[in-house]
C-alpha positions in Angstrom: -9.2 -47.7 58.7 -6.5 -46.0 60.9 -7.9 -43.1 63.1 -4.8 -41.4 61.2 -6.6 -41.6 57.7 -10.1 -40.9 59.2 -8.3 -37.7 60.5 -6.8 -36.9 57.1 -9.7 -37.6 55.3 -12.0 -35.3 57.8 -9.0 -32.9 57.1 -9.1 -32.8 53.6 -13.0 -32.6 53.4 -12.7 -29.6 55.8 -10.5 -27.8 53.6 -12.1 -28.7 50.7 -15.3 -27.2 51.9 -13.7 -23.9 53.0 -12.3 -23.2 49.7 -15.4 -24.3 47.6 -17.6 -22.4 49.3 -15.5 -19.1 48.5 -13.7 -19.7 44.6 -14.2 -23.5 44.1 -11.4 -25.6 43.6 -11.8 -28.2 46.5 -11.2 -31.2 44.4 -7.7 -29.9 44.6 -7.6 -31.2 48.4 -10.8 -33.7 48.2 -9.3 -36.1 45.1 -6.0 -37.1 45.8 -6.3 -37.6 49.2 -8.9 -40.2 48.4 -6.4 -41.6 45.6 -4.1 -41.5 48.3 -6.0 -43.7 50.9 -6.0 -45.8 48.2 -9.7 -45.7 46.4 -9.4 -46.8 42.9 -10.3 -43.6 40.3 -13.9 -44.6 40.2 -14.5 -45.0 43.6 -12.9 -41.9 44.6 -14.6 -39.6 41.7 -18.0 -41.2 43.7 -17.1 -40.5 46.6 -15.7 -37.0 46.1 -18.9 -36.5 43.8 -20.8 -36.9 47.6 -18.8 -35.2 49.7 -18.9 -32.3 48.1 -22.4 -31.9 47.7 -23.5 -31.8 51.1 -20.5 -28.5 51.8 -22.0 -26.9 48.3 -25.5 -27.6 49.5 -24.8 -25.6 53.2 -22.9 -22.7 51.2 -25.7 -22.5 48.6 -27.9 -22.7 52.1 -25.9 -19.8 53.5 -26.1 -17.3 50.7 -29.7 -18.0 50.2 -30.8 -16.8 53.8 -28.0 -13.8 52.8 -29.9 -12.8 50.2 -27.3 -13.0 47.4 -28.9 -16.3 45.3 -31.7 -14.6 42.7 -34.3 -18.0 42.4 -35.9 -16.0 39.4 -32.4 -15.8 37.7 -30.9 -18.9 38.4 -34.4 -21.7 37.8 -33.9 -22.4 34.3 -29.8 -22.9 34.9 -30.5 -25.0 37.2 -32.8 -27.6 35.0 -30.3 -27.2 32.1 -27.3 -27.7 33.9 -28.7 -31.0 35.9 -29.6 -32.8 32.4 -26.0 -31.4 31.1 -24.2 -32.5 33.9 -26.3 -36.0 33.8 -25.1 -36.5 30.4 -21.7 -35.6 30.8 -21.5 -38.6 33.6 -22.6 -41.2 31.5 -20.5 -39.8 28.6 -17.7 -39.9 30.6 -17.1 -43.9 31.1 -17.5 -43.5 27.0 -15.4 -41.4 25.8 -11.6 -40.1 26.8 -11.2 -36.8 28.9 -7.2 -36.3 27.4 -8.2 -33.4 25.1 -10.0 -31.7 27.8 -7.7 -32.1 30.5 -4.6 -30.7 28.5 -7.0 -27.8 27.2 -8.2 -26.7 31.5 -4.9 -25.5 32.6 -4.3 -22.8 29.5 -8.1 -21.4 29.6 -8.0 -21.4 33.2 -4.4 -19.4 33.2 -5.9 -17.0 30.7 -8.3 -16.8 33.3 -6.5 -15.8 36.5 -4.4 -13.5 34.0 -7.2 -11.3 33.3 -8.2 -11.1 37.0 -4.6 -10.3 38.1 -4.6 -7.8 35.9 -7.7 -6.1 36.5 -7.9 -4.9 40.5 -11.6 -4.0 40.2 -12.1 -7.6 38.9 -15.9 -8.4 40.0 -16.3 -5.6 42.3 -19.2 -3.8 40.4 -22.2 -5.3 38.1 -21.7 -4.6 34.3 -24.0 -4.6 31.5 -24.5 -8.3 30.6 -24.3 -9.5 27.1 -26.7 -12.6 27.4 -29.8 -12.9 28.3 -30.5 -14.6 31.2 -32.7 -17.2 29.2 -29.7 -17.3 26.8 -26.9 -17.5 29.6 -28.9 -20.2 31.5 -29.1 -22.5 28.4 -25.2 -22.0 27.2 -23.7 -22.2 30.6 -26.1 -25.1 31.9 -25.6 -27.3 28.1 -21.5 -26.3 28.2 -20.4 -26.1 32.1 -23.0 -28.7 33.2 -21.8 -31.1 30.7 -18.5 -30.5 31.1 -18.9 -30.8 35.7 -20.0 -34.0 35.0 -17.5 -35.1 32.3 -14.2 -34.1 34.0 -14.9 -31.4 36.4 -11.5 -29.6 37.1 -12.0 -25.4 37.3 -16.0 -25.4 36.2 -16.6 -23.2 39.5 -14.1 -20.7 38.2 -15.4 -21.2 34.6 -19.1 -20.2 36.1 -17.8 -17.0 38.0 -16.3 -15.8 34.9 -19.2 -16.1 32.7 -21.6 -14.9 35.3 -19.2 -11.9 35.9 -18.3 -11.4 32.2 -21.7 -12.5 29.7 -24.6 -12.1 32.8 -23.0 -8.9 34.2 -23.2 -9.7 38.0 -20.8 -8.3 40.5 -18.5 -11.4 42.4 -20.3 -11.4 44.7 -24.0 -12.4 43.3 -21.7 -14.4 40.7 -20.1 -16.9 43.5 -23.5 -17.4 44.8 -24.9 -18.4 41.0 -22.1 -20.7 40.6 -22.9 -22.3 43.8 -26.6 -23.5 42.8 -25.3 -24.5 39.4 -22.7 -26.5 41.0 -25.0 -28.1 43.6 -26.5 -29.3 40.8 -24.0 -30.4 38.7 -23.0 -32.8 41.3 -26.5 -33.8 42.3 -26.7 -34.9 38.6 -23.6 -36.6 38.7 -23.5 -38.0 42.5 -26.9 -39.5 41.1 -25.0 -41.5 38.2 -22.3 -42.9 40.7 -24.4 -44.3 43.6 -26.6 -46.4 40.9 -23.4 -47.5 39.2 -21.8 -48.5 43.2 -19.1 -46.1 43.1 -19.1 -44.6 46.4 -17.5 -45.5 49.6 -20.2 -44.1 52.1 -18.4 -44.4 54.9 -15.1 -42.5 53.4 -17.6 -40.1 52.6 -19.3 -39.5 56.0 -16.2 -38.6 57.5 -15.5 -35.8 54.7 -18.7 -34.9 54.9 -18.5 -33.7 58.5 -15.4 -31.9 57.7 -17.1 -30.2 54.4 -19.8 -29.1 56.6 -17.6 -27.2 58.9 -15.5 -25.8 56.4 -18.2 -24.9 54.2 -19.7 -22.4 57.0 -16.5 -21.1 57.5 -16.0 -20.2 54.0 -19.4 -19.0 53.0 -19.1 -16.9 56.6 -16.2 -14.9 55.5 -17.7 -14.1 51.9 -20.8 -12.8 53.3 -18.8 -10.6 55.6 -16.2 -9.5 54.0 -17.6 -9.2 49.7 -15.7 -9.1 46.3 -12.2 -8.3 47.6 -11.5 -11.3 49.9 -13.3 -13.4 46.8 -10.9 -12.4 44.3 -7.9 -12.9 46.5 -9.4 -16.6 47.7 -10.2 -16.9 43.4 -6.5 -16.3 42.4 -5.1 -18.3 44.8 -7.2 -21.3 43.7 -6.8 -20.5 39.8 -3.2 -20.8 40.2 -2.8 -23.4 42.0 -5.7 -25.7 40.1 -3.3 -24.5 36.6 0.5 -25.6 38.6 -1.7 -28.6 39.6 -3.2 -30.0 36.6 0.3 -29.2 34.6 2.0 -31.2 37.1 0.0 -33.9 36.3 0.5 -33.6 32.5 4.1 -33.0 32.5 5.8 -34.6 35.3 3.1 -37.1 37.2 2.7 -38.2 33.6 5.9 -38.8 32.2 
């Protein structure tokens, strides 16, 4: 491998981190530039499965010691949502993802609508609507399953419910859909290295770059709250929706 792609791949994994870390939505950078190199779909899925573990891990790492991730709150997401997410891999080589992926963009536009629209979007806790207990077991069963099934927007899908049905402000909210995604793709990561589909060494360079960019990103959060989130959130919404429409409607025709 060319110290050209090992640049480009250190790149990507660099951006990738710096945008998880804040609104999700890395897989934007992280997937096709591993199609790109020229992984087959199951190898890069793996290996973009690993990579982005170890950036969600340092974020998750990050808002911990900041005091924004609520262990008490999030414990019983996190069990639910590993078994979800587990399932959801192993469904996935069964069963076809069409349906889902031409669903994504619309919810996720409906999404970054409501956001756009509303300029104190996140900025103060709200009554919540679920339980916790309740919220832990929907989310994990639903947004667990679905991480591990397809994947596309489920960070964005997790800040919304948390804002919206648990009633946190963004802030607490992006650190919740951190530890649920850290788990997610410890589920799934899981399901890929048994069934050899991840190219570790493609991964280690990523990794380094995730690691880096996943410091930066969880930096500026910490510093600078719920306004820089929503900005960094509907910039990624947007471009996730143009993305996966592209890929129904022109990539696909």
């Amino acid at each position: 491998m060319s110290w050209d792609t090992l640049l480009l791949l250190f790149l990507a994994g660099l951006s990738a981190g710096f945008i998880d870390s804040i609104a999700g939505g890395g897989g934007l950078i992280s997937l096709p530039t591993l199609l790109w190199v020229g992984l087959p779909p199951h190898l890069a899925l793996g290996t973009n499965k690993m990579q982005s573990t170890f950036g969600t891990l340092l974020a998750v790492r990050r808002y911990a010691q900041a005091g924004l991730v609520q262990w008490a709150q999030v414990r019983l997401a996190v069990a639910v949502t590993f078994v979800a997410a587990l399932l959801g891999t192993l469904a996935v080589t069964q069963v076809s993802a069409d349906l889902l992926r031409k669903l994504v963009p619309w919810l996720l536009l409906g999404i970054a609508a409501y956001a756009l629209v509303s300029p104190r979007f996140g900025q103060q806790a709200k009554r919540a609507r679920l339980t916790p207990t309740i919220f832990a077991c929907l989310g994990g069963c639903v947004l667990g399953f679905y991480d591990g099934f397809l994947g596309p927007g489920t960070g964005t899908f997790w800040t919304v419910a948390c804002l919206s049905l648990l009633g946190l402000n963004l802030l607490h909210a992006t650190a919740y859909t951190k530890v649920v995604n850290l788990t997610s793709n410890v589920a799934s990561v899981s399901i890929f290295i048994g069934a050899a589909s991840v190219r570790y060494d493609i991964a280690a360079v990523m990794i380094a770059g995730q690691l880096l960019g996943a410091r930066l990103g969880s930096g500026l959060v910490i510093r600078h709250g719920a306004p820089f989130i929503r900005i960094m959130f509907l910039l990624v919404v947007f471009s996730l929706v143009v993305k996966l429409l592209w890929d129904q409607w022109v990539a696909g025709s």
